[in-house]
N, C-alpha and C positions, 0 to 999 in steps of 0.2 A: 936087423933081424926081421926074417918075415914069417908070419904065423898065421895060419891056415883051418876053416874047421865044417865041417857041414854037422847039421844039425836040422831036428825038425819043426823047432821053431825058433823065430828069432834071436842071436846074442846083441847084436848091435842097436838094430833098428829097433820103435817101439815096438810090442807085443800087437796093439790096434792098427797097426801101420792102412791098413788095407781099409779101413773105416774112418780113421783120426783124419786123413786129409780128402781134399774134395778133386786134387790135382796129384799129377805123376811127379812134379818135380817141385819142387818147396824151397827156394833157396834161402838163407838164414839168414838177417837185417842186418848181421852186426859181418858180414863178409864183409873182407879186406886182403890185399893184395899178402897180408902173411897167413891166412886161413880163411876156411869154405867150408861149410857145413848145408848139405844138401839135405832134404827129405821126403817124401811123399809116399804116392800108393805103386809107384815105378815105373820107369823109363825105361825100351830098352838100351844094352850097353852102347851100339852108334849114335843113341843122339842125347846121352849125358854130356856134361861140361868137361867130366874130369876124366874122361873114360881112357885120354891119352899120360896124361899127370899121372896117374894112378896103376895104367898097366894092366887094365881091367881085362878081364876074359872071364869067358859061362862056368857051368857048373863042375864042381869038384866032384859030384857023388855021379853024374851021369854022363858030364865030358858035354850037355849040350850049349848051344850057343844062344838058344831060346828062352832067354832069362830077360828078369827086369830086376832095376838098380833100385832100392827102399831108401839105401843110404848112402852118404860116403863124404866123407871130410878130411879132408889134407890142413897142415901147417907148416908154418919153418920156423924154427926156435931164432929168435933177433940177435943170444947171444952165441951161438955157436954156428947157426945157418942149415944144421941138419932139420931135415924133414921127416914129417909123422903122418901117416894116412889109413888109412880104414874106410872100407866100401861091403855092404852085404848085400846080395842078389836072392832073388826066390828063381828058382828055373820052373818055368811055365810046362816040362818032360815030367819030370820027377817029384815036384813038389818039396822039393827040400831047399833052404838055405846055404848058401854057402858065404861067409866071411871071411874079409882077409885085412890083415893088419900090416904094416911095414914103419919099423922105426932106422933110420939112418944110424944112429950109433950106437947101433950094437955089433 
């Protein structure tokens, strides 16, 4: 199932995201080849890790390409193999969030 949402401020990432980190990209100590948890103040989408994983593309509410990535964490469940991801962007046009979520089995 994939679920989709813009908003004007953060669902996913933290609320401080823009102040909490000192860096665009944060990746998370406990990464492992079954999941990735990125974070920071944002990257844009060509030079994230996961921007190909994930299917990433700009903003929902203004269609632009001009955005940076706050978050995004993928996994793959060990017993089934299906994979779970979510990524939220701020678009640098509009000023709005856009998040997206993807779970394999639904």
């Amino acid at each position: 199932m994939f679920y989709e949402t813009v908003q004007e401020s953060p669902r996913i990432a933290q609320k401080d995201y823009a102040t909490a980190f000192s860096k665009g990209l944060v990746p998370d100590e406990e990464n492992t080849w079954l999941g990735m948890v990125f974070r920071g103040s944002g990257v844009p989408l060509e030079e994230h890790p996961c921007k190909d994983r994930l299917h990433m593309h700009g903003c929902k509410n203004c269609g632009s390409d001009n955005v940076l990535v706050i978050y995004a964490q993928w996994s793959v469940s060990t017993h089934s193999g299906d994979s779970y991801w979510d990524y939220e962007i701020i678009c640098n046009e509009c000023r709005m969030f856009t998040a997206r979520s993807f779970n394999e089995n639904d």
